[in-house]
PDB file of N, CA, C and O in Angstrom:
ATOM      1  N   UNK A   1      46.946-247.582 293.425  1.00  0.00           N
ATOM      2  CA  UNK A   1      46.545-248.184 292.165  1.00  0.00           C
ATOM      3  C   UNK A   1      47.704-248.019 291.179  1.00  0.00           C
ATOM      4  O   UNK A   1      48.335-246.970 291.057  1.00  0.00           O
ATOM      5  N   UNK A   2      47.942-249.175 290.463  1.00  0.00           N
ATOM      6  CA  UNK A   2      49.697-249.210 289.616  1.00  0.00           C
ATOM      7  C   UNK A   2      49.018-248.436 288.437  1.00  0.00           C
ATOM      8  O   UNK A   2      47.862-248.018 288.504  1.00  0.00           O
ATOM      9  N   UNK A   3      49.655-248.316 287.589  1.00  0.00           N
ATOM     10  CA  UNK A   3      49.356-247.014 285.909  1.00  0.00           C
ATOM     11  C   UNK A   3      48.702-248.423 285.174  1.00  0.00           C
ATOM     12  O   UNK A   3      47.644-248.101 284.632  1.00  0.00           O
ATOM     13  N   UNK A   4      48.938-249.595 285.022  1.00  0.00           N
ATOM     14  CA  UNK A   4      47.721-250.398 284.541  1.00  0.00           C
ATOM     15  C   UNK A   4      46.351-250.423 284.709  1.00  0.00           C
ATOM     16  O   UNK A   4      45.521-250.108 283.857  1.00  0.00           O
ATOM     17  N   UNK A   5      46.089-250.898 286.096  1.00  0.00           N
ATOM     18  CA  UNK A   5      44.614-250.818 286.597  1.00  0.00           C
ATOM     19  C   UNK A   5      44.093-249.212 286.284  1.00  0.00           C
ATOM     20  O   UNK A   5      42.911-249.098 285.959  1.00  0.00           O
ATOM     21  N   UNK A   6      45.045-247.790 286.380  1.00  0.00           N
ATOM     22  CA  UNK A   6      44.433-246.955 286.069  1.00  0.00           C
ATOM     23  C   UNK A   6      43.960-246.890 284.726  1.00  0.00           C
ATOM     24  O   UNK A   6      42.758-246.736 284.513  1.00  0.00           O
ATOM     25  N   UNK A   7      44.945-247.010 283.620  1.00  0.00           N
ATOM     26  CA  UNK A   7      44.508-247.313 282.288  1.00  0.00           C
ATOM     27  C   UNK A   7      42.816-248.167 282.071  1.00  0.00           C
ATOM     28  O   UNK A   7      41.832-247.865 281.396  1.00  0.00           O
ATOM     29  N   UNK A   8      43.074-249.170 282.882  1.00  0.00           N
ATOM     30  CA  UNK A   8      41.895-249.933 282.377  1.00  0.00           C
ATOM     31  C   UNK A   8      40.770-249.143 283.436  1.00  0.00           C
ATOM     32  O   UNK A   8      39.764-248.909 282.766  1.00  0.00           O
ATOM     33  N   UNK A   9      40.644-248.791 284.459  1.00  0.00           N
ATOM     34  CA  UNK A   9      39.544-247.722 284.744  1.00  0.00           C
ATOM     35  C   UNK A   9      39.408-246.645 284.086  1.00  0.00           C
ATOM     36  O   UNK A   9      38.346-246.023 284.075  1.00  0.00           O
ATOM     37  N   UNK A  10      40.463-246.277 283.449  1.00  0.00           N
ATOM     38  CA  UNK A  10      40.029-244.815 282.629  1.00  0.00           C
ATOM     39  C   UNK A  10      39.316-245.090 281.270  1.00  0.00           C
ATOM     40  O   UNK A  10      38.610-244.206 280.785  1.00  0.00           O
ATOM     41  N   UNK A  11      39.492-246.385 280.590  1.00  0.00           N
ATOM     42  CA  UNK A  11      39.215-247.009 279.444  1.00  0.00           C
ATOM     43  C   UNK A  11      37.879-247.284 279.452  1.00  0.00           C
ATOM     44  O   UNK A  11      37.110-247.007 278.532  1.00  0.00           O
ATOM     45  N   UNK A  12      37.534-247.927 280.672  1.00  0.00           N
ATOM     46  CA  UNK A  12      36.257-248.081 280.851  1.00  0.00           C
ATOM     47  C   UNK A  12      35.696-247.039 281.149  1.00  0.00           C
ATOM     48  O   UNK A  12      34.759-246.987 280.352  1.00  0.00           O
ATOM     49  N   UNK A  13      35.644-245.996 281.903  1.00  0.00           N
ATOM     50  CA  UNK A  13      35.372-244.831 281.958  1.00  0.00           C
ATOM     51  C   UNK A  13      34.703-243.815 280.452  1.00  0.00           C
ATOM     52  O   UNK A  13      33.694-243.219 280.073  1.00  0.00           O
ATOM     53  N   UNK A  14      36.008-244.147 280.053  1.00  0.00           N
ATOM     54  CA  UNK A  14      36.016-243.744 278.658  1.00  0.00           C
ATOM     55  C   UNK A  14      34.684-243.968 277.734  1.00  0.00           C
ATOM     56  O   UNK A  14      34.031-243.193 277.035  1.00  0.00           O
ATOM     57  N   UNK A  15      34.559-245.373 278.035  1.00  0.00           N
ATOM     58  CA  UNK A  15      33.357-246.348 276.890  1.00  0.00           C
ATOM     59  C   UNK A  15      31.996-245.611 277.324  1.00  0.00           C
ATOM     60  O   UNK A  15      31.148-245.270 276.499  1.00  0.00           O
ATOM     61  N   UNK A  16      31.925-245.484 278.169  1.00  0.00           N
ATOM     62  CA  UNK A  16      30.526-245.018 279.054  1.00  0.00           C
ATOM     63  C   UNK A  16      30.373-243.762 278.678  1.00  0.00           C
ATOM     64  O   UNK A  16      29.339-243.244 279.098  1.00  0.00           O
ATOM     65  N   UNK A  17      31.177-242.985 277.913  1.00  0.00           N
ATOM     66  CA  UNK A  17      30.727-241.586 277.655  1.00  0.00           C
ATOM     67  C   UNK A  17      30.147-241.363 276.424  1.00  0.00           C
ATOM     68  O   UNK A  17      30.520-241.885 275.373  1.00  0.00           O
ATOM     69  N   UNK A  18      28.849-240.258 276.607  1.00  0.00           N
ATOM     70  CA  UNK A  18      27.827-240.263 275.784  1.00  0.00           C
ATOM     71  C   UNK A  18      27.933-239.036 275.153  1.00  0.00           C
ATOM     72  O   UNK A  18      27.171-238.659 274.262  1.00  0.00           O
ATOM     73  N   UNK A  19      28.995-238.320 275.660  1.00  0.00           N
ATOM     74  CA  UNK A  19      28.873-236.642 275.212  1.00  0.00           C
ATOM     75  C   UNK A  19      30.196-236.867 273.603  1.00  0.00           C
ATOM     76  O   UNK A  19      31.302-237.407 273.611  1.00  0.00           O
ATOM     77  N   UNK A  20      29.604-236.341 272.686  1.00  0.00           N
ATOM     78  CA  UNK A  20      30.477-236.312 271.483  1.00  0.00           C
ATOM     79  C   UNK A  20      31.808-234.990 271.943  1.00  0.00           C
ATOM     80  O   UNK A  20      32.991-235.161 271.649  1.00  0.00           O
ATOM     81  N   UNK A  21      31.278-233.683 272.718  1.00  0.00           N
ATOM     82  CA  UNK A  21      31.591-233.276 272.812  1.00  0.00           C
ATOM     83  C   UNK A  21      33.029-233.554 274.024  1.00  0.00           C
ATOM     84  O   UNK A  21      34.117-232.980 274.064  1.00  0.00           O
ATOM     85  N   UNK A  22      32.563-234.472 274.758  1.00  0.00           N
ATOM     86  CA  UNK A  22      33.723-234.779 276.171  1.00  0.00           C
ATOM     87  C   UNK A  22      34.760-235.895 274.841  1.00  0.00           C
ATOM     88  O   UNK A  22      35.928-235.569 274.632  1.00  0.00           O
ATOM     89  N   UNK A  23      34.510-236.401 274.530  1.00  0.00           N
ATOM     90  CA  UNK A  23      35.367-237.238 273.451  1.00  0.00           C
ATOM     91  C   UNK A  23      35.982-236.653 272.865  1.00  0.00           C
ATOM     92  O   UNK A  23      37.132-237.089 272.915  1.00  0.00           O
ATOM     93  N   UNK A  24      35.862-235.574 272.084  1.00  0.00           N
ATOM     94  CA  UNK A  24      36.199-234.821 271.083  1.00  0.00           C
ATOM     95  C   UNK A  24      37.679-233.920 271.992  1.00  0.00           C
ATOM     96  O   UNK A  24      38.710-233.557 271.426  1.00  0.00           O
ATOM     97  N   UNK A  25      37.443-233.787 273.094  1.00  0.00           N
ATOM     98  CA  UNK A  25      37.775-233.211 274.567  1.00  0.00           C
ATOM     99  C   UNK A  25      39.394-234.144 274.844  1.00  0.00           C
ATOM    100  O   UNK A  25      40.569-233.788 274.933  1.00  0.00           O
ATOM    101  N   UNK A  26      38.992-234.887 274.880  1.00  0.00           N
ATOM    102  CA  UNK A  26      39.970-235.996 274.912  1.00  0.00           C
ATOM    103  C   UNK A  26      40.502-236.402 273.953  1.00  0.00           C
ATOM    104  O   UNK A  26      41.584-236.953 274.157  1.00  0.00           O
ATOM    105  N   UNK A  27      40.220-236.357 273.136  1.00  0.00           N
ATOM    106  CA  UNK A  27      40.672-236.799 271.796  1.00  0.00           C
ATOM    107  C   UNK A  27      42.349-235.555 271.561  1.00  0.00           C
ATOM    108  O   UNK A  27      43.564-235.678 271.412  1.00  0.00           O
ATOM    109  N   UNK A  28      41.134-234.265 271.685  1.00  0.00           N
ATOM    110  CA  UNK A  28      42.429-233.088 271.532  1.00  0.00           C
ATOM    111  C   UNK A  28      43.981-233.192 272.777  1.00  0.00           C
ATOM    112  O   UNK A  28      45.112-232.751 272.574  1.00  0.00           O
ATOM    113  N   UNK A  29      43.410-233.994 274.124  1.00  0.00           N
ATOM    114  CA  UNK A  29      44.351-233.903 275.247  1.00  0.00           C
ATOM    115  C   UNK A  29      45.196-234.669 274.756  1.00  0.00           C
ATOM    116  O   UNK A  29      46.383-234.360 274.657  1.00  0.00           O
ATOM    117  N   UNK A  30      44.598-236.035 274.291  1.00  0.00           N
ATOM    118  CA  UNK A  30      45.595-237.571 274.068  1.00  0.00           C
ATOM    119  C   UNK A  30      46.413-236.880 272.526  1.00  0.00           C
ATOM    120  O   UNK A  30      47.600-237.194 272.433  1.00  0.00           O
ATOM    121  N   UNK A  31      46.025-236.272 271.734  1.00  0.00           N
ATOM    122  CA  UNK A  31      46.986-235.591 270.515  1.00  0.00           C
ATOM    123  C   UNK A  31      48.192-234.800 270.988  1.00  0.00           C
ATOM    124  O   UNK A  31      49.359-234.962 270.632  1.00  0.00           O
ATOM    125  N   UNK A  32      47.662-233.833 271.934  1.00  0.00           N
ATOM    126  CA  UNK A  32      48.585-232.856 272.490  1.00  0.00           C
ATOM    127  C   UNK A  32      49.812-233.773 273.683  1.00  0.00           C
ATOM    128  O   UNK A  32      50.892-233.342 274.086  1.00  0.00           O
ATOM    129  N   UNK A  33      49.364-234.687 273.901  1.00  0.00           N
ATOM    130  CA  UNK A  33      50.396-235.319 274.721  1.00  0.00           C
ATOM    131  C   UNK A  33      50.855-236.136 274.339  1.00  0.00           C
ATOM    132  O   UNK A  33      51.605-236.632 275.179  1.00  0.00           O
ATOM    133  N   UNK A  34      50.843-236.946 272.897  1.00  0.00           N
ATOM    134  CA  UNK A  34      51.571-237.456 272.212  1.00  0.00           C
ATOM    135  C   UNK A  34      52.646-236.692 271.492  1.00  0.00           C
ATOM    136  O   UNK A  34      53.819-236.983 271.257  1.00  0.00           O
ATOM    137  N   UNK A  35      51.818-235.483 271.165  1.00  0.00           N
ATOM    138  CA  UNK A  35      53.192-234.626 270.665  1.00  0.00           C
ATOM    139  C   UNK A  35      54.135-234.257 271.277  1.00  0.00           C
ATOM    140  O   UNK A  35      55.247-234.267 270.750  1.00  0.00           O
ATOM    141  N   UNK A  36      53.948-233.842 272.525  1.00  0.00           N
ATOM    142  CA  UNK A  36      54.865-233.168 273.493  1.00  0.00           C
ATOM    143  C   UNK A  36      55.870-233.987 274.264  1.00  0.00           C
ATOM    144  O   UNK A  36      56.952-233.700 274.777  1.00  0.00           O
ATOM    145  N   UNK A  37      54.903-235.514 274.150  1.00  0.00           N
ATOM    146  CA  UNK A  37      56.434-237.076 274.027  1.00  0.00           C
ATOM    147  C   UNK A  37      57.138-237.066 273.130  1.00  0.00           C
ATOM    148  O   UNK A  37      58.300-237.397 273.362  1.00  0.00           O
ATOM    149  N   UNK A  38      56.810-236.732 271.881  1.00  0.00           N
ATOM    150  CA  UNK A  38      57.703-236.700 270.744  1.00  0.00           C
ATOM    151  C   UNK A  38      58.437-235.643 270.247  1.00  0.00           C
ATOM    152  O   UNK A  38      59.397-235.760 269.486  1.00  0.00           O
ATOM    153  N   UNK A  39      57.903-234.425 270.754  1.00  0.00           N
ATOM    154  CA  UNK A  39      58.966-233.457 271.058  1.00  0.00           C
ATOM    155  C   UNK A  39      59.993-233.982 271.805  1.00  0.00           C
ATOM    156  O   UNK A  39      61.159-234.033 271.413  1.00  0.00           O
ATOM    157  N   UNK A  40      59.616-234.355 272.824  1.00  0.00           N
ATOM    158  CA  UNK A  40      60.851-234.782 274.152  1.00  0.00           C
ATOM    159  C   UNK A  40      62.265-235.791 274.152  1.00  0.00           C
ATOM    160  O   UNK A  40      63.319-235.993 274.756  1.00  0.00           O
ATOM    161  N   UNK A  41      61.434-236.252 272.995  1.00  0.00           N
ATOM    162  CA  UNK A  41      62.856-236.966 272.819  1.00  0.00           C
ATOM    163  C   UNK A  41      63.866-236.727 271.452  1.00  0.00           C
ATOM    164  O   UNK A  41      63.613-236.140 270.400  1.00  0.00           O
ATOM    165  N   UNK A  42      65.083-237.407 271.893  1.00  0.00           N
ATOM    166  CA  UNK A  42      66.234-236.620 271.905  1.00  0.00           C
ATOM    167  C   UNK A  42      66.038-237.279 270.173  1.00  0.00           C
ATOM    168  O   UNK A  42      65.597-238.386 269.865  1.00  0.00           O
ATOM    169  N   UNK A  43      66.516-236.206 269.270  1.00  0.00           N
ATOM    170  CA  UNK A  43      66.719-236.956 267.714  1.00  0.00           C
ATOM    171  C   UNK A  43      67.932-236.493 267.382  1.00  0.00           C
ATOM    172  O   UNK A  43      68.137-235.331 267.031  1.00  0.00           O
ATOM    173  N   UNK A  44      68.905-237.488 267.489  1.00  0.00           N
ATOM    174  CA  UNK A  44      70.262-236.585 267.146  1.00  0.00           C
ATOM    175  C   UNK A  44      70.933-236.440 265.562  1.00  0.00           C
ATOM    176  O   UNK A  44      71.069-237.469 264.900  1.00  0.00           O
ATOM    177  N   UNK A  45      71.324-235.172 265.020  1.00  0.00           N
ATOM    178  CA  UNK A  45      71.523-235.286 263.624  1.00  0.00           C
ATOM    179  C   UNK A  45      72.772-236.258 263.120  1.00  0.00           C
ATOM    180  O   UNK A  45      73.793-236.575 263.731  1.00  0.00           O
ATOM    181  N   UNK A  46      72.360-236.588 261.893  1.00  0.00           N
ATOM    182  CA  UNK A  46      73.273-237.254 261.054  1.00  0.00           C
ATOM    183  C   UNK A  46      74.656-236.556 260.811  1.00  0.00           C
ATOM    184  O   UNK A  46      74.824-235.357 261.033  1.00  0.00           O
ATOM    185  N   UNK A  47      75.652-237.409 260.331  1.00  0.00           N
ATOM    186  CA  UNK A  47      76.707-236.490 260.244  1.00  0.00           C
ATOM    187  C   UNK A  47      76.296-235.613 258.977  1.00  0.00           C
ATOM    188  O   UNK A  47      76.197-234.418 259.257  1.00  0.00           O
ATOM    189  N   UNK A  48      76.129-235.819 258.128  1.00  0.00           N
ATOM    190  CA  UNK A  48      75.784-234.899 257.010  1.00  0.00           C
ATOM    191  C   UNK A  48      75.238-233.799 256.956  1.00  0.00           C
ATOM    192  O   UNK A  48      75.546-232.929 256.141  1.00  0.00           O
ATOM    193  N   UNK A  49      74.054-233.662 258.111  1.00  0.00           N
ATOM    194  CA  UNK A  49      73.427-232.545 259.318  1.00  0.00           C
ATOM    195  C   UNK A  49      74.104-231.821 259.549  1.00  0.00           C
ATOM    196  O   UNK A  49      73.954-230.633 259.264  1.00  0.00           O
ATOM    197  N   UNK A  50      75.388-232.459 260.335  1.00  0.00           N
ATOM    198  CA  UNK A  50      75.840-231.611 261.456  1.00  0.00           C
ATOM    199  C   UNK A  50      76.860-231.138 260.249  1.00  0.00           C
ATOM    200  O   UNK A  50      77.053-229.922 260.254  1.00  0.00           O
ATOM    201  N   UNK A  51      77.500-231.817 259.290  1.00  0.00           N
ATOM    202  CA  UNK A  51      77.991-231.029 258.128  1.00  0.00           C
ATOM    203  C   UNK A  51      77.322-229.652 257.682  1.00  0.00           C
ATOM    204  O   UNK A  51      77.491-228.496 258.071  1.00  0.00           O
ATOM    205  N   UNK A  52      76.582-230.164 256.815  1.00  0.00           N
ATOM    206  CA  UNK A  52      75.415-228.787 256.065  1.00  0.00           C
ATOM    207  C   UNK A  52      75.348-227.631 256.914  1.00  0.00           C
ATOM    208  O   UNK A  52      75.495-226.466 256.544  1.00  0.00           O
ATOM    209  N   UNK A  53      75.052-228.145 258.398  1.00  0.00           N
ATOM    210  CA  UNK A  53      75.012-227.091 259.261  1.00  0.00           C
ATOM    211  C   UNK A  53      76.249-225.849 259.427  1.00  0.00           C
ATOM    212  O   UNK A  53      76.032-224.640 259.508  1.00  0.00           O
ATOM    213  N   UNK A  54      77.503-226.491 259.448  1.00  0.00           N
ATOM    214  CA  UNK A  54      78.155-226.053 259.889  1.00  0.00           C
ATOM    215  C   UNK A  54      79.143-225.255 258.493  1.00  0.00           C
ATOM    216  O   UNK A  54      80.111-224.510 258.646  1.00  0.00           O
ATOM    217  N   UNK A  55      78.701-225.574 257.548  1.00  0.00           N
ATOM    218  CA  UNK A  55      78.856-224.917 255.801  1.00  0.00           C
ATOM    219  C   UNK A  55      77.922-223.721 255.742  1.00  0.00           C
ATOM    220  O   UNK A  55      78.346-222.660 255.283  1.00  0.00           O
ATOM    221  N   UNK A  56      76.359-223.860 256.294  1.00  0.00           N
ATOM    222  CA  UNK A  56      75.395-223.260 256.564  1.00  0.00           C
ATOM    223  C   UNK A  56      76.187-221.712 257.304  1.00  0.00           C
ATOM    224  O   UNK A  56      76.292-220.606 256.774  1.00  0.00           O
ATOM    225  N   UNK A  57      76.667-222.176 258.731  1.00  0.00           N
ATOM    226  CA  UNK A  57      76.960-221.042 259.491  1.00  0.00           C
ATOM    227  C   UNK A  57      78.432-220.348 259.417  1.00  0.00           C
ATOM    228  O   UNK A  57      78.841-219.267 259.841  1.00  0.00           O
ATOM    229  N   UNK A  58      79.169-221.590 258.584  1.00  0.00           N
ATOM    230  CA  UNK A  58      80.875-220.679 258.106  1.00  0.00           C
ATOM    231  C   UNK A  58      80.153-219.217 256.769  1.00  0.00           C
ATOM    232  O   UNK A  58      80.328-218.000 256.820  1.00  0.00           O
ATOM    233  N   UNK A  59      79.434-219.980 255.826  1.00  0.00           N
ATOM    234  CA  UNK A  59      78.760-219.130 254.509  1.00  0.00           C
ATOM    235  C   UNK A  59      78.205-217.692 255.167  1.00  0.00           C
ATOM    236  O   UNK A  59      78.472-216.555 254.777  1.00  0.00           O
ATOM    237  N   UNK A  60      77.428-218.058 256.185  1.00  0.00           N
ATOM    238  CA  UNK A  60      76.698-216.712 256.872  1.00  0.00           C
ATOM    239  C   UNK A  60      77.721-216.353 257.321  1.00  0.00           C
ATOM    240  O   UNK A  60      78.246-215.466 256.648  1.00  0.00           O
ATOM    241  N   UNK A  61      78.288-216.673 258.236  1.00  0.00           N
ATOM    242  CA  UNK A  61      79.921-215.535 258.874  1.00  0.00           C
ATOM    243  C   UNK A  61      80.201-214.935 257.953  1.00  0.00           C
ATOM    244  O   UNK A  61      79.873-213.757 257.812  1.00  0.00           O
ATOM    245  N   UNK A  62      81.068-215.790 256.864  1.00  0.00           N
ATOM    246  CA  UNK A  62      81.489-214.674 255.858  1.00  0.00           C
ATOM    247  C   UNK A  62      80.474-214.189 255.053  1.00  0.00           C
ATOM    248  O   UNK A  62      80.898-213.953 253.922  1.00  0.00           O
ATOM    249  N   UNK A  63      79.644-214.019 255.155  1.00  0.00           N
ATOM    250  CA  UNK A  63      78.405-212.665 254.475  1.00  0.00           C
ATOM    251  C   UNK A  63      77.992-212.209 255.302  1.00  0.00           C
ATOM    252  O   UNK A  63      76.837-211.818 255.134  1.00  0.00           O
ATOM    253  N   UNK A  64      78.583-211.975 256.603  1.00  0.00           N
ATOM    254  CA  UNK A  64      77.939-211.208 257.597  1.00  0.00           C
ATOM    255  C   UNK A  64      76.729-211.275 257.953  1.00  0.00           C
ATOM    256  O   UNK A  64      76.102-210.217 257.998  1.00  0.00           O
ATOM    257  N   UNK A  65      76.181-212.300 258.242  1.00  0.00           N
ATOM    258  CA  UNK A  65      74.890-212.845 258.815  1.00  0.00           C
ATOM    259  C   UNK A  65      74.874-213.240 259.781  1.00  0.00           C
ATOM    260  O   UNK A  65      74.627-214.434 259.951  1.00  0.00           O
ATOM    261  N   UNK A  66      75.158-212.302 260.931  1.00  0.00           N
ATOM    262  CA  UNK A  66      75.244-213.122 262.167  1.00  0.00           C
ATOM    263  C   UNK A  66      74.750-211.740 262.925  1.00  0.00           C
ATOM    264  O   UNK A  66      74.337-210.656 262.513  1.00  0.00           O
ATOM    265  N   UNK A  67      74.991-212.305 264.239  1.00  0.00           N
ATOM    266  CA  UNK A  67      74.844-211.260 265.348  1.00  0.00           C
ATOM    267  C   UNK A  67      75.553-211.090 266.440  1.00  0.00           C
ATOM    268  O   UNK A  67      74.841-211.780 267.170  1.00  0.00           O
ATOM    269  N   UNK A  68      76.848-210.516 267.510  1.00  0.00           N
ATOM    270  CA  UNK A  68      77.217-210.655 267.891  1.00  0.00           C
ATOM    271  C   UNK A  68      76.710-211.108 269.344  1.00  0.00           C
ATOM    272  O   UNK A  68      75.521-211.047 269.660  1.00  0.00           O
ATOM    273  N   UNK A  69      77.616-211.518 270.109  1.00  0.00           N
ATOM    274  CA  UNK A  69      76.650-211.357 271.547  1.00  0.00           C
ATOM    275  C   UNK A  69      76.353-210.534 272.104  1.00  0.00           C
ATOM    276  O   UNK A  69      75.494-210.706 272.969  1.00  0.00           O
ATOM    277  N   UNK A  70      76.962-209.123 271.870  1.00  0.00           N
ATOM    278  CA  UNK A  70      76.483-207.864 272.778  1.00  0.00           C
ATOM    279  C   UNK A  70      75.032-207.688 272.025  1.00  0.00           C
ATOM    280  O   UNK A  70      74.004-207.290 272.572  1.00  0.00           O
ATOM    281  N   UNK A  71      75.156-208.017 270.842  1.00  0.00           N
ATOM    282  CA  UNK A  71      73.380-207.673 269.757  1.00  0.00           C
ATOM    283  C   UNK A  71      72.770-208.462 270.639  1.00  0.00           C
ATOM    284  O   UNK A  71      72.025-207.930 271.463  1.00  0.00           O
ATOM    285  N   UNK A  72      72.942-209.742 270.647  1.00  0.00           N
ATOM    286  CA  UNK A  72      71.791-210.870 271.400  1.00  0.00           C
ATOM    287  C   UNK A  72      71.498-210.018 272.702  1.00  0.00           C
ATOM    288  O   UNK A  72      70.350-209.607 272.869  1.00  0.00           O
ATOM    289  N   UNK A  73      72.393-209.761 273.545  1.00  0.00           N
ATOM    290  CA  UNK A  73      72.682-209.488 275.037  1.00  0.00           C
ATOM    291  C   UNK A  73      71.440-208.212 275.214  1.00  0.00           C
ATOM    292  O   UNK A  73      70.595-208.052 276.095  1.00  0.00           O
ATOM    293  N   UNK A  74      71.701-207.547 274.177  1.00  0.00           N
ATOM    294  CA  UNK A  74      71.026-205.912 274.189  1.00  0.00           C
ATOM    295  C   UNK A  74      69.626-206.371 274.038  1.00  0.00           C
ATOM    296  O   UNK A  74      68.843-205.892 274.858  1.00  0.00           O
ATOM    297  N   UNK A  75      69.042-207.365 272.987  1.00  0.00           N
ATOM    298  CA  UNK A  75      68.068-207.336 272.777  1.00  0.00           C
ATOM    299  C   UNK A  75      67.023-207.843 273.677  1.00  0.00           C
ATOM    300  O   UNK A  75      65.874-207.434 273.840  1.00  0.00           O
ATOM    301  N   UNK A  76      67.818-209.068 274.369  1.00  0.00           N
ATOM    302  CA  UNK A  76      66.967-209.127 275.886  1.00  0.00           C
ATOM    303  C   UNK A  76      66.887-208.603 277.152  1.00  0.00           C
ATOM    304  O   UNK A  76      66.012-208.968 277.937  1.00  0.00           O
ATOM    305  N   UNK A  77      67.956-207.546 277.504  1.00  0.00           N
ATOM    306  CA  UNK A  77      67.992-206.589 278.103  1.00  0.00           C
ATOM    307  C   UNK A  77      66.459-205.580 278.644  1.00  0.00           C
ATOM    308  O   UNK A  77      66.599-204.545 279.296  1.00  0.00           O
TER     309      UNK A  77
END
């Protein structure tokens, strides 16, 4: 069965349900897997982003806001 015909059996499927609670059910799955598509894709920053950013992490160096890698290294150790 191709991902169309499944759509439209699950749709119909869908209509036929009487439980508020199985809807409500689905409702939360189809949210959570829209998000986790839109997590997934790629959003790449603007140059102005990748500017700020990188003003962001020269400013912290010199105020000593950082951590070295042996700190990182130790802490998951």
């Amino acid at each position: 069965m191709n991902l169309e015909a499944r759509k439209i059996e699950f749709v119909q499927e869908f209509l036929k349900l009487q439980s508020e609670e199985a809807i409500s059910h689905l409702e939360k799955i189809l949210r959570k897997e829209k998000q986790a598509a839109e997590d997934r894709i790629f959003k790449p920053m603007t140059q102005d982003e990748v500017n700020k950013r990188i003003d962001q992490s020269e400013s912290d160096f010199r105020n000593n806001r950082f951590k070295s890698s042996s700190e990182l290294l130790a802490k998951y150790e």
